[in-house]
Every structure is written in C-alpha cells, then in structure tokens.
C-alpha positions as a Markdown table, in Angstrom:
| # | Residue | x | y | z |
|---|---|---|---|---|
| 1 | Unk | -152.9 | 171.9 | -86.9 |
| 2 | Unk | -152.8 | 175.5 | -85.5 |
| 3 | Unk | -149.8 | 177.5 | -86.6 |
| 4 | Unk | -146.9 | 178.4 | -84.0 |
| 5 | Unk | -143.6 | 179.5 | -83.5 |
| 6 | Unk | -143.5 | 177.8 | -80.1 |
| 7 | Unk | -140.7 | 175.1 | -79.7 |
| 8 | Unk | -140.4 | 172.4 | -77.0 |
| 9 | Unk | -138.2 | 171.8 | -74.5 |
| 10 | Unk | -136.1 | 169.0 | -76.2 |
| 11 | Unk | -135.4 | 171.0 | -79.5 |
| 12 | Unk | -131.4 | 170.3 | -79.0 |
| 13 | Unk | -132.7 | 166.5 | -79.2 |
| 14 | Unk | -135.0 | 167.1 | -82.1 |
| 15 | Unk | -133.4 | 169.0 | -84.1 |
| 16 | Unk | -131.0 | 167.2 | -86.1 |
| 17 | Unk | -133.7 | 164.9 | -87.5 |
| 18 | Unk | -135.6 | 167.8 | -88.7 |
| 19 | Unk | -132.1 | 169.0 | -90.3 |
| 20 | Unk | -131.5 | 165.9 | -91.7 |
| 21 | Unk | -134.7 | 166.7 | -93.9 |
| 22 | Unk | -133.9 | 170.0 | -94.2 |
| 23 | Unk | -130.5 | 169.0 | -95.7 |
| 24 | Unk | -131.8 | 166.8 | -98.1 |
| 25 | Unk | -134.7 | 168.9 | -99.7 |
| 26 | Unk | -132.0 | 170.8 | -100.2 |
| 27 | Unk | -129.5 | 169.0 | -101.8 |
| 28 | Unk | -132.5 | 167.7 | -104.1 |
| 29 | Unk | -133.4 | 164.6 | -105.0 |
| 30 | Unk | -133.3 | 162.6 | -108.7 |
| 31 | Unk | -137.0 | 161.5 | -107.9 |
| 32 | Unk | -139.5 | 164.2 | -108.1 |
| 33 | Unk | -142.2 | 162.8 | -105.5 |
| 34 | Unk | -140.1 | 161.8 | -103.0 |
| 35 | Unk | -138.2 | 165.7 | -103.5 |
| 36 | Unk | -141.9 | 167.1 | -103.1 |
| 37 | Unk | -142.8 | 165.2 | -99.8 |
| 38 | Unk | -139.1 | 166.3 | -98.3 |
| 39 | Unk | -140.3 | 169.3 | -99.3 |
| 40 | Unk | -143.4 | 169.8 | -98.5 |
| 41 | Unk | -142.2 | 168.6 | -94.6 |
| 42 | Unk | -139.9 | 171.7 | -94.5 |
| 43 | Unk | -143.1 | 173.6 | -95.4 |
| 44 | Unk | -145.1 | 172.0 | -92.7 |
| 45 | Unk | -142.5 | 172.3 | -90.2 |
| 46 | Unk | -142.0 | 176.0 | -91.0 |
| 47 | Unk | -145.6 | 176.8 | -90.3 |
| 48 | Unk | -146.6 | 174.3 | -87.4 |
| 49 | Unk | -142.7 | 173.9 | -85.3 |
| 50 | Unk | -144.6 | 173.0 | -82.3 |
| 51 | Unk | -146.8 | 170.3 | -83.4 |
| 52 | Unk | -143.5 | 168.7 | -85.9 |
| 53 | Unk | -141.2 | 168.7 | -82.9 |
| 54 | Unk | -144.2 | 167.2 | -80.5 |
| 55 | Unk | -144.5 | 164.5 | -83.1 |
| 56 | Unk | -140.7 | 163.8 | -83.5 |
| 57 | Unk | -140.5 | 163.7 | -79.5 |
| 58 | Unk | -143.0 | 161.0 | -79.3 |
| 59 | Unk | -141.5 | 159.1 | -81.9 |
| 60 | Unk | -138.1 | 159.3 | -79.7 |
| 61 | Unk | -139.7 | 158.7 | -76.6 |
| 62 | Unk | -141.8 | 155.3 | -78.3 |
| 63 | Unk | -138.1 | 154.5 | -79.5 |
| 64 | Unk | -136.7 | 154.3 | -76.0 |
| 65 | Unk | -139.8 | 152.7 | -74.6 |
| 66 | Unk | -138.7 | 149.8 | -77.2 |
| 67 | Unk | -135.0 | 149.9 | -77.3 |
| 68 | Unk | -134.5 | 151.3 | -80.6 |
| 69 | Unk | -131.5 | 154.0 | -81.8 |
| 70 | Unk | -132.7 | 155.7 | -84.5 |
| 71 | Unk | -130.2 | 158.2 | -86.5 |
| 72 | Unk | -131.2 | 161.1 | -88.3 |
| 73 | Unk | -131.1 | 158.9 | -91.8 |
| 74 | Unk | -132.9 | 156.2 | -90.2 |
| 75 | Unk | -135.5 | 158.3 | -88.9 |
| 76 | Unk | -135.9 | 160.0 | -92.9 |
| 77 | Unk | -136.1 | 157.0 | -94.4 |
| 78 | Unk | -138.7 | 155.3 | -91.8 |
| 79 | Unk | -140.7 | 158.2 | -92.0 |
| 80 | Unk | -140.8 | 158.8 | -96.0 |
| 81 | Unk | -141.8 | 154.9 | -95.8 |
| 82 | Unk | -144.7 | 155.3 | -93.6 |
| 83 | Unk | -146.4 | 158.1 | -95.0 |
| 84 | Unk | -146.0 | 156.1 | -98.4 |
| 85 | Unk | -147.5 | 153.0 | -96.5 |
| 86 | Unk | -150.6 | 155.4 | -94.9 |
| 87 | Unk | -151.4 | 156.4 | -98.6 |
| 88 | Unk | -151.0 | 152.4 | -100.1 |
| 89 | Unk | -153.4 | 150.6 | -97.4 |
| 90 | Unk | -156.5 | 153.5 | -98.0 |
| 91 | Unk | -155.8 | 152.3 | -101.8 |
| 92 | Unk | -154.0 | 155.3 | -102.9 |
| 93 | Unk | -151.0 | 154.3 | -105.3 |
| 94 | Unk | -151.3 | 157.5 | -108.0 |
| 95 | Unk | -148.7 | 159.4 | -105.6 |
| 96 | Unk | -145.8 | 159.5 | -108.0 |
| 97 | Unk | -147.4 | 162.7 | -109.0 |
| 98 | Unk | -148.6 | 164.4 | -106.0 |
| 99 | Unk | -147.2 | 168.1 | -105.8 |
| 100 | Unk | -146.1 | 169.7 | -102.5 |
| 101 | Unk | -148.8 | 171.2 | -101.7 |
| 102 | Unk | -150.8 | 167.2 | -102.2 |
| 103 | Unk | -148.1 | 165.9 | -99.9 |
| 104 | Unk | -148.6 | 168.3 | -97.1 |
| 105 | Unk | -152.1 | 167.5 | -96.9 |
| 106 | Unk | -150.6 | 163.8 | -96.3 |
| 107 | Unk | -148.7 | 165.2 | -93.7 |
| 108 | Unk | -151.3 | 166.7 | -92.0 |
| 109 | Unk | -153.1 | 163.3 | -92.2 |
| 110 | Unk | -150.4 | 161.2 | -91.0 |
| 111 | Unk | -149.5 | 163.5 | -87.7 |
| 112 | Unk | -152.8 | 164.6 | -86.7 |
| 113 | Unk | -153.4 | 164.0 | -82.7 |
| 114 | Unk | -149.9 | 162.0 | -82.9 |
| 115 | Unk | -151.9 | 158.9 | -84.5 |
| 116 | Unk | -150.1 | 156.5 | -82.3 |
| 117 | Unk | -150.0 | 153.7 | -85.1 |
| 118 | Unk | -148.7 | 155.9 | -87.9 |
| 119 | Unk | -145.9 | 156.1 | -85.2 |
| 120 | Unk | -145.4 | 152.5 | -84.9 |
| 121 | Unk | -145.1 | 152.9 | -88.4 |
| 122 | Unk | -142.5 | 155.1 | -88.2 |
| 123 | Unk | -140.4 | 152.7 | -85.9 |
| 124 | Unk | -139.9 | 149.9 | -87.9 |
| 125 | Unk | -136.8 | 150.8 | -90.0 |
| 126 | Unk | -136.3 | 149.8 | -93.6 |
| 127 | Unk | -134.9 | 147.8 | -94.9 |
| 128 | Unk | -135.5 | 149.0 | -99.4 |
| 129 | Unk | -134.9 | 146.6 | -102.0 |
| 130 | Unk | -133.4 | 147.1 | -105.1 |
| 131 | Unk | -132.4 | 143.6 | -106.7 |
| 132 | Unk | -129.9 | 145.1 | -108.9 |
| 133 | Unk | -128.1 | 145.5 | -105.8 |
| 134 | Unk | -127.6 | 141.7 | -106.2 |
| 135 | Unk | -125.4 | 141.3 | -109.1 |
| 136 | Unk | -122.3 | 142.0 | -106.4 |
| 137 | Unk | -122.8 | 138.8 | -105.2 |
| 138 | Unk | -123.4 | 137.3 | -108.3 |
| 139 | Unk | -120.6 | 138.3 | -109.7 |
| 140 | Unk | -118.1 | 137.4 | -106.8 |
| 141 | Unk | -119.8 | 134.1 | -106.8 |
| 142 | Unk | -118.3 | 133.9 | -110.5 |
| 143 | Unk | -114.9 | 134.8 | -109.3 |
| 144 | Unk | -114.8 | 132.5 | -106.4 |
| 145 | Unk | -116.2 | 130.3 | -108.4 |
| 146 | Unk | -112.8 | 130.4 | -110.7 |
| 147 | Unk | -110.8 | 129.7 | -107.8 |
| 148 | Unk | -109.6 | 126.3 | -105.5 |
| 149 | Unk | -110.6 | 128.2 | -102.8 |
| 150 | Unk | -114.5 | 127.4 | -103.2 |
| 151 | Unk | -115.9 | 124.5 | -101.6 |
| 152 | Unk | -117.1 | 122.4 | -104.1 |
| 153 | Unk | -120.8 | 122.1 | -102.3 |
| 154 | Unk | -121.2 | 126.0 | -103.0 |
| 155 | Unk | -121.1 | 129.2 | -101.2 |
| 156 | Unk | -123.4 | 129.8 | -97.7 |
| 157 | Unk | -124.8 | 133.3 | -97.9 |
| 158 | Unk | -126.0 | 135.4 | -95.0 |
| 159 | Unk | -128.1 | 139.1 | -96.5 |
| 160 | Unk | -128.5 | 141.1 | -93.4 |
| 161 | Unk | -131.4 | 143.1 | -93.3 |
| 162 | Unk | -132.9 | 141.0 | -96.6 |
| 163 | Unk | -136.6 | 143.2 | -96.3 |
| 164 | Unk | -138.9 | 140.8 | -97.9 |
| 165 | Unk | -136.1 | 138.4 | -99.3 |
| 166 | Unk | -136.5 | 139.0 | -102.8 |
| 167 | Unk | -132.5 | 139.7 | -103.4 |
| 168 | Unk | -131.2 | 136.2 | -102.4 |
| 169 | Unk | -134.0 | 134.7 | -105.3 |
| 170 | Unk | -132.2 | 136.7 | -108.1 |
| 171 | Unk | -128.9 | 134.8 | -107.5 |
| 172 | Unk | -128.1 | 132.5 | -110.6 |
| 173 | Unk | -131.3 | 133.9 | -112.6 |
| 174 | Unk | -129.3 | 135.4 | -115.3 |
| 175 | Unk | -132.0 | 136.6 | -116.8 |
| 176 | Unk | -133.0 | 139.2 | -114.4 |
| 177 | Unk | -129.8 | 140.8 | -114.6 |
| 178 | Unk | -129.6 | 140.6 | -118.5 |
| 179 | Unk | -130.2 | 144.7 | -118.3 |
| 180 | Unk | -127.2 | 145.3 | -116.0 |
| 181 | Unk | -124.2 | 146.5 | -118.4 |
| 182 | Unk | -121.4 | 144.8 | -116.9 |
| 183 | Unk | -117.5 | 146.3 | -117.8 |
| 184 | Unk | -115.6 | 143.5 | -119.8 |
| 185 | Unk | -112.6 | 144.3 | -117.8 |
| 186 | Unk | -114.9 | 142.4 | -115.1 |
| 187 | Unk | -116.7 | 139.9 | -117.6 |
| 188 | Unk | -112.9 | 138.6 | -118.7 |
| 189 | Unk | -112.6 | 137.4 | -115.0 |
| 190 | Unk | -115.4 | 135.5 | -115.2 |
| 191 | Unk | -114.7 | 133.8 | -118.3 |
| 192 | Unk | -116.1 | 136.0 | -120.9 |
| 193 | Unk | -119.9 | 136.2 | -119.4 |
| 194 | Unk | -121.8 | 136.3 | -116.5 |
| 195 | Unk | -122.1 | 133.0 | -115.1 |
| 196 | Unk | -123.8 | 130.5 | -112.8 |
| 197 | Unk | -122.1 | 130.0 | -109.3 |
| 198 | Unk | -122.7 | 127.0 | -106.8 |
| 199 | Unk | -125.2 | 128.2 | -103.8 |
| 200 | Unk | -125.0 | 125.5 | -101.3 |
| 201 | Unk | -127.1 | 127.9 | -99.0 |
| 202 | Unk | -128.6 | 131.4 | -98.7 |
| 203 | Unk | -131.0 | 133.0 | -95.6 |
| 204 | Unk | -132.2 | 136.5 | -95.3 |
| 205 | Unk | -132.3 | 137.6 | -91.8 |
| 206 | Unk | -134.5 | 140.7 | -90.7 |
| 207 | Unk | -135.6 | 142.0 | -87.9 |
| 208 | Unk | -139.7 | 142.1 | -88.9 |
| 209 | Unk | -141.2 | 140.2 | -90.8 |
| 210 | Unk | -141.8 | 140.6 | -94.1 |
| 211 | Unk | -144.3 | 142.7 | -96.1 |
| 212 | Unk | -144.3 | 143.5 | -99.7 |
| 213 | Unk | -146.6 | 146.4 | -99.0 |
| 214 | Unk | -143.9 | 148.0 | -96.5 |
| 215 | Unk | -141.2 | 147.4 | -99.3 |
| 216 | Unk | -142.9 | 148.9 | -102.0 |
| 217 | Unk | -143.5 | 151.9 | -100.3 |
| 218 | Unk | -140.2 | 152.2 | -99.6 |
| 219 | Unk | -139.4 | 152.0 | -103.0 |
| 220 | Unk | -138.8 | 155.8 | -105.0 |
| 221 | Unk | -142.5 | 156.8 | -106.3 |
| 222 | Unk | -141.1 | 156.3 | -110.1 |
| 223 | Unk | -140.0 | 152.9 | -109.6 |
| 224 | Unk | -143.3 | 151.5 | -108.0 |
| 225 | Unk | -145.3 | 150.8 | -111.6 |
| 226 | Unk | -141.9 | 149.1 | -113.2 |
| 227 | Unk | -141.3 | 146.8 | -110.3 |
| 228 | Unk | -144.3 | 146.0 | -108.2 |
| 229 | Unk | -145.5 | 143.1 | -110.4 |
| 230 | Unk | -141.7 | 141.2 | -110.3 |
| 231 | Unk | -141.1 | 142.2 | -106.5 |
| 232 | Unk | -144.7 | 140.5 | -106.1 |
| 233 | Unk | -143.6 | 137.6 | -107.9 |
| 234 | Unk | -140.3 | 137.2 | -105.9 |
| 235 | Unk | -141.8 | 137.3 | -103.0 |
| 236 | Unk | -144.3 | 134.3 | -103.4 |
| 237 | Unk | -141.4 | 132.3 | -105.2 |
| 238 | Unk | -140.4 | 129.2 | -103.5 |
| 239 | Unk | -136.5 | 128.9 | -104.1 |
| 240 | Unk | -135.3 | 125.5 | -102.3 |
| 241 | Unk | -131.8 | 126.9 | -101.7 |
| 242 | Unk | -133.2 | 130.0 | -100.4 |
| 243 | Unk | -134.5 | 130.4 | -96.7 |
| 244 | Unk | -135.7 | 133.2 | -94.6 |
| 245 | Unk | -135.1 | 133.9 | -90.4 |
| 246 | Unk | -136.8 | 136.7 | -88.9 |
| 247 | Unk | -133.4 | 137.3 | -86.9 |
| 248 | Unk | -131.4 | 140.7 | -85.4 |
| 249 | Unk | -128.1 | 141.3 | -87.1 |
| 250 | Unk | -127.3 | 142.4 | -83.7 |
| 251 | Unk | -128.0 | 139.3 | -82.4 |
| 252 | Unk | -126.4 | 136.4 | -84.5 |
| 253 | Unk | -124.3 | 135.1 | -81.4 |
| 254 | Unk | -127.8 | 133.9 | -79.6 |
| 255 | Unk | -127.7 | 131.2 | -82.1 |
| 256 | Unk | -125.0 | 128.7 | -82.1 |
| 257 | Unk | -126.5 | 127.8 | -85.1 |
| 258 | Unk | -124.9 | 130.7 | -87.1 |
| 259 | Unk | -121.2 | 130.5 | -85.7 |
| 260 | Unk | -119.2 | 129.9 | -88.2 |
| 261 | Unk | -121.8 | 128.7 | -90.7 |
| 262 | Unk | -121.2 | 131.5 | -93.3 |
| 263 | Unk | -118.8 | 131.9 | -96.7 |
| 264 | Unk | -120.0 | 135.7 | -97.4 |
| 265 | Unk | -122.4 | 138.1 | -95.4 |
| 266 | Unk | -123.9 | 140.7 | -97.1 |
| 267 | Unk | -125.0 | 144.0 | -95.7 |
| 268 | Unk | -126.8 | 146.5 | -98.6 |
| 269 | Unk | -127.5 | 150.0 | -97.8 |
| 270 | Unk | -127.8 | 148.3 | -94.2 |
| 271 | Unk | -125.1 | 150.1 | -92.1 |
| 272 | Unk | -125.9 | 153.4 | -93.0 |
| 273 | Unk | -128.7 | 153.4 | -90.7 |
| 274 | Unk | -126.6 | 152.5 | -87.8 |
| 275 | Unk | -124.7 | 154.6 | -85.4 |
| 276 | Unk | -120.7 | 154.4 | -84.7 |
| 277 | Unk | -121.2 | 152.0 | -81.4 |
| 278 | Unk | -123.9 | 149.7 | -83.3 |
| 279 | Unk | -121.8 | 149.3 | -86.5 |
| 280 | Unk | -119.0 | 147.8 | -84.3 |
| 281 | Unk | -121.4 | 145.6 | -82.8 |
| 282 | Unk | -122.7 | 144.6 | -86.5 |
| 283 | Unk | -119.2 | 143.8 | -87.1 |
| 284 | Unk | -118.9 | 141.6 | -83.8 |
| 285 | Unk | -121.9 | 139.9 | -85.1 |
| 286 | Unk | -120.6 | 139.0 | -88.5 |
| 287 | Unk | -117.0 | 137.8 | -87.1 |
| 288 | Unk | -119.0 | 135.4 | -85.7 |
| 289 | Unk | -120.9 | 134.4 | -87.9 |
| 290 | Unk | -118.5 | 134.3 | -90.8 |
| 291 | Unk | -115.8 | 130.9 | -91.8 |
| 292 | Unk | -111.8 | 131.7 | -92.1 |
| 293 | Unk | -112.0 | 131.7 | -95.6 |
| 294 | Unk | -115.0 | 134.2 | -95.8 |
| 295 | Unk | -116.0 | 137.6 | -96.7 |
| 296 | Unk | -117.8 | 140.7 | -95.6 |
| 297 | Unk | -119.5 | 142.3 | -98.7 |
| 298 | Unk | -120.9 | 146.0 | -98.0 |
| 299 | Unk | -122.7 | 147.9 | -100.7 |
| 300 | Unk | -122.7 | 151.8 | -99.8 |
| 301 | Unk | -122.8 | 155.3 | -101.3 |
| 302 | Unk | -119.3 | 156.2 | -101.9 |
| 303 | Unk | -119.9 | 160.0 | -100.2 |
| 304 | Unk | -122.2 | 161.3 | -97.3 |
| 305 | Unk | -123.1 | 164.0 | -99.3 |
| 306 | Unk | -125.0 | 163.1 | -102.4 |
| 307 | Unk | -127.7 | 164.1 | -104.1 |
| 308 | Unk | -130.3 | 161.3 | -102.4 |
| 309 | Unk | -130.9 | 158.4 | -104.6 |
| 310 | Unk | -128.3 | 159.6 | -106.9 |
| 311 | Unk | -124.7 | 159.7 | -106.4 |
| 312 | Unk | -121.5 | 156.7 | -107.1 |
| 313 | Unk | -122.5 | 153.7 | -105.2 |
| 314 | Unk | -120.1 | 150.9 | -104.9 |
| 315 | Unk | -119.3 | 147.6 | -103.3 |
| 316 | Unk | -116.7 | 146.9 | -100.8 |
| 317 | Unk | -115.2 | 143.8 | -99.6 |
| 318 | Unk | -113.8 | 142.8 | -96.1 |
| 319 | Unk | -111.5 | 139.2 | -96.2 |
| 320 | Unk | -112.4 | 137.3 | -93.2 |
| 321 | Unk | -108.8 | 138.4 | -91.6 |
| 322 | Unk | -109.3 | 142.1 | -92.3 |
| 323 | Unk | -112.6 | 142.0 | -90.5 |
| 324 | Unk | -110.9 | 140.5 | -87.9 |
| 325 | Unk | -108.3 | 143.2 | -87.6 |
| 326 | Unk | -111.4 | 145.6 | -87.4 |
| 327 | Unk | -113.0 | 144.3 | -84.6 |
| 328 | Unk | -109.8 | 144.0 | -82.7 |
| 329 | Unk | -109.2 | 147.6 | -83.5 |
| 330 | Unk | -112.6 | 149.4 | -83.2 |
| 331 | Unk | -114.5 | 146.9 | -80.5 |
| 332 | Unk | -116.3 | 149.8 | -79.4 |
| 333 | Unk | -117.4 | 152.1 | -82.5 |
| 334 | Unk | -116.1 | 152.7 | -85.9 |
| 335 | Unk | -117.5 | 154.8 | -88.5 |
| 336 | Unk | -119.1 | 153.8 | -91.5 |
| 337 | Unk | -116.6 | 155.5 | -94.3 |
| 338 | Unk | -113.7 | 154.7 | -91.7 |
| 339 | Unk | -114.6 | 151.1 | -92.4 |
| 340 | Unk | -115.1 | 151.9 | -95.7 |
| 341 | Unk | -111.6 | 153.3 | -96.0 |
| 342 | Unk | -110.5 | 149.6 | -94.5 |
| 343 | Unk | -112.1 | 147.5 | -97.3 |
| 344 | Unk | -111.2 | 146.5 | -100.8 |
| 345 | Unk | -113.4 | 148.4 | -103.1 |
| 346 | Unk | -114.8 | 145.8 | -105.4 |
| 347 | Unk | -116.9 | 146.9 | -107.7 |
| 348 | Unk | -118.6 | 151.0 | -108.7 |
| 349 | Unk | -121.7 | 152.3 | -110.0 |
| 350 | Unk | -123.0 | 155.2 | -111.1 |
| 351 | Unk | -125.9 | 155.0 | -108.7 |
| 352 | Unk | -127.3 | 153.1 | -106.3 |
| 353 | Unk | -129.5 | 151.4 | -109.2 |
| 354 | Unk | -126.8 | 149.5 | -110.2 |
| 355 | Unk | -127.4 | 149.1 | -113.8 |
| 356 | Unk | -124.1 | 149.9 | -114.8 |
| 357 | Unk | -121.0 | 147.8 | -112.9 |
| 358 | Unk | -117.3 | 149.0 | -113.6 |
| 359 | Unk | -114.6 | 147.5 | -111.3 |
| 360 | Unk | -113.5 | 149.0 | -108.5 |
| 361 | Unk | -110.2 | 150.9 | -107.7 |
| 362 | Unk | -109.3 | 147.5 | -105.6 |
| 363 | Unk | -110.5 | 144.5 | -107.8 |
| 364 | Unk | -107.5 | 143.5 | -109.3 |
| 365 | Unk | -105.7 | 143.7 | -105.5 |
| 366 | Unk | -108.5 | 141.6 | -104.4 |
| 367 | Unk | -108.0 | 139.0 | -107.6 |
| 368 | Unk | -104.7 | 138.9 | -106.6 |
| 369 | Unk | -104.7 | 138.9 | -103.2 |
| 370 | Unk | -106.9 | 135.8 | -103.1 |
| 371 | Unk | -105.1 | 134.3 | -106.2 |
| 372 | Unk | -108.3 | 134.4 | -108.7 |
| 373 | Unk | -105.8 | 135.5 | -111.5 |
C-alpha cells in the first residue's frame, strides 16, 4: 500500500464503519489479540485512508449487488472474522499472540488489490458460538418443565442464527454445563438442581451453511485452544432430536412448514447485528412462527457501550402475547434496547461467557406471571 491522506467521494458513507472500529479499540477490549488487530486497523487506516475507505466501498457496493444491510457492528464483526479465517486456512493458528504491529502485516495481506474473495469473506455475517449461552434455555426448559402449561411431548425449539449448530446439542447434557455457577435463588425453582427438560424438537436455522473453521475464527483468540476440540466434537455429533435448516430468519413465512410450529425461538447475540427496520421484520418472522403459549428468548448485552467482550449480558423473555403487542406497535422498525425495555429480563451475567447466572430483575414476575410458583 502507498501512504495517502486522500479520501473518496463516499466518506459520509464509510465513515461510520471505520468509527465503529475506532470506538471500540478505544474502549478496549478484555481479549488482548482481538484489542491488537482493532488496533492495529486504526494504525493502518491512519496511514493508508485511501486504500481502507476503497476497500470498505467495495465491500458496500458487493453488499448491494447481493441484498445485504450490513451495520457498523456487523461489518466489525464480519471483518475481525475473516481476517481470523485468512490466517486459519494458510495453517496459521498461533495468532493469540500476534502484536499490532504482526496484525497489520495481516491487514496488509488481507486488503491487498481488494482480493475479491477475502471480500466475500467479509459478507457473510457471523453468527459466534458460545455454548454457555445455552444454559438460558436450559434452564427455562426446567421451569416450564414445573408447570401444566408444558405439553407433555416436550418443548419445539427454533435457534435463529444457530452458526454451526453446536448450541441446540448441549441441551439436557448436564455435564457440559457442570462449570456454570448457577444462583440458588434460581436452582430452588427448578427443584433444587439443574435438571432434564422434555425436547420434543429442536432446528437451527442459518442463513450459510455451516463451517467449524468460520466459527472458530470467530471465536476471541484466547478461547480457540480451550474450545476447538469440544466445538469439533459437537459439530460431528448426531443428536436425533436435533435438526439443522439452512433457512433466513427473515424468511420463516416462505415455509408453511414453520407457522405455528414453535414453543420458544431463540435469538443469541443475533439482533444486534440488525438494523431498526430488519429487527421488526425478525419479529414478524417469529410471530409467525411461534404457538399462543410460546416465547421469544433474546440473549443481549445489557448496554451499547461496553467494554467488547466484556460487560453484563443477560437474557430476556417475550410471552407470545407481548410479542404480539410489539409487532402491532412497531410493524415498521423498533430498536433493539427499546425491545429490550418491552421484555421480561430473565436471567444476568457478568459477561457474555455466561459462566455465572443470577436471576434477573423480572424472573420472579415471569414465575408468576405464567404461574410456575
């Protein structure tokens, strides 16, 4: 690259996806690698404008050509996951200690010439994993479970945006969850302990199709080494209960097959990616999808600004006849804390890791209000 201070004629465009970066090297984040390659972008950026915002403006203009909305977030998270992916398939792995100045050389790498694949890369949005994540729905399976409510054959479970599918496996494995420290304000609701539920169905839907490479380079360099081998396994792990549809949460109602068909739909670190106008669709999408007696389960950071990967994390729950409400209220766009504000909060971590579950502000309204006490 040859250094300029030239910018392009779309910088009003560009810019706030080179913020969005900016803003988050700044704020920091609790993984040192991924804190080095924000970083190290910023750098890049400083000395080479030109060829960043030519780069970002291709990456926009492929968008359009296929249809896509990407936001700022989306964009960040596609890209950190691509150059991670450009490093794994040449056999590179060792990047949980690369320095800026190693991760600029990446850069450099990954934008030469505008490698039209490294873009492509770039398009598909991710979709991370973090199978902790899972022990909302295990433990709302325990408290339905308790109740008269639960159809005797099990719950049907939709995870929107499932990645490689690996989440949906963990359900009733009690075992993989045995290093979660659950509250026993929450435990005495389910009886004393973490227990089984009846799963009658589950499907991950996504949008691509799977790949465990993609998934673990989306993953925070320090967690790669602890969790490849077990993601690896998951994947290849035939669950009879558990399906897979490569599918469009945006596109549920093309499938008469789904109306109705679900007990719970669950959206992890999914909506954040979406803008006002696709949220409402999302929420269109899971109305329809969704039984009367069903629920909308959202796991999110609790604030927009956060340290990344740090920060209260925390699931929230819509009843099928609050969703409702929402749809009739916001059919064209709703924000994503202003939906947030309309749900029950369930359950609270300290981070998005999840190892650590206290109950939320709302779960003894939620016990009461669908008569699990």
């Amino acid at each position: 690259m040859n250094s300029t201070t030239e910018t392009i004629v779309d910088a009003p465009v560009i810019l706030p996806y080179i913020q969005e970066i900016q803003e988050v090297a700044k704020r920091g984040h609790k993984d040192e690698s991924t804190e080095n390659l924000l970083l190290a972008f910023v750098e890049v950026y400083e000395q080479h404008p030109l060829q960043i915002e030519k780069f970002i403006a291709a990456f926009l203009h492929h968008a359009a050509q296929h249809s896509l909305e990407f936001t700022p977030r989306a964009f960040r998270l596609s890209l950190l996951t691509a150059v991670k992916l450009f490093l794994r398939l040449q056999g590179i792995k060792a990047y949980a200690v690369f320095p800026v100045a190693r991760w600029k050389e990446v850069l450099f790498d990954c934008l030469h010439d505008q490698h039209t694949p490294f873009i492509q890369s770039c398009l598909r949005d991710v979709s991370t994993v973090k199978i902790y994540r899972y022990i909302a729905l295990q433990i709302l399976g325990g408290l339905l479970s308790r109740s008269h409510a639960l159809d005797s054959k099990g719950l049907t479970i939709l995870d929107g945006g499932c990645s490689i599918n690996i989440g949906l496996k963990c359900l009733n494995n009690l075992r993989l969850f045995q290093p979660i420290e659950i509250t026993s304000e929450i435990l005495t609701e389910l009886g004393g302990a973490l227990c089984l539920f009846p799963l009658r169905y589950a499907v991950g839907i996504d949008k691509y199709p799977p790949s465990l490479e993609r998934t673990l380079a989306s993953l925070f360099p320090s967690e790669v080494t602890k969790w490849e081998a077990l993601y690896t396994h998951l994947y290849h792990l035939d669950q009879p209960a558990v399906d897979y549809q490569q599918h469009d949460i945006l596109c549920l109602d093309r499938d008469p097959a789904y109306q109705g068909r679900f007990d719970v739909v669950f959206l992890s670190s999914l909506l954040r990616r979406f803008l006002p106008h696709q949220i409402a669709d999302v929420l269109v999408q899971v109305n329809y999808a969704t039984s009367p007696n069903s629920f909308l389960v959202i796991n999110e950071q609790m604030s927009k600004e956060t340290i990344e990967g740090g920060g209260t994390y925390a699931t929230f729950i819509l009843p099928k006849q609050t969703l409702h409400h929402v749809v009739n209220t916001f059919p064209q766009a709703i924000d994503l804390y202003e939906l947030l504000h309309l749900a029950l909060q369930l359950l609270v971590y300290p981070d998005e890791n999840c190892r650590k579950v206290l109950p939320g502000k709302d779960f003894h309204e939620f016990l009461q209000r669908e008569a699990l006490v």
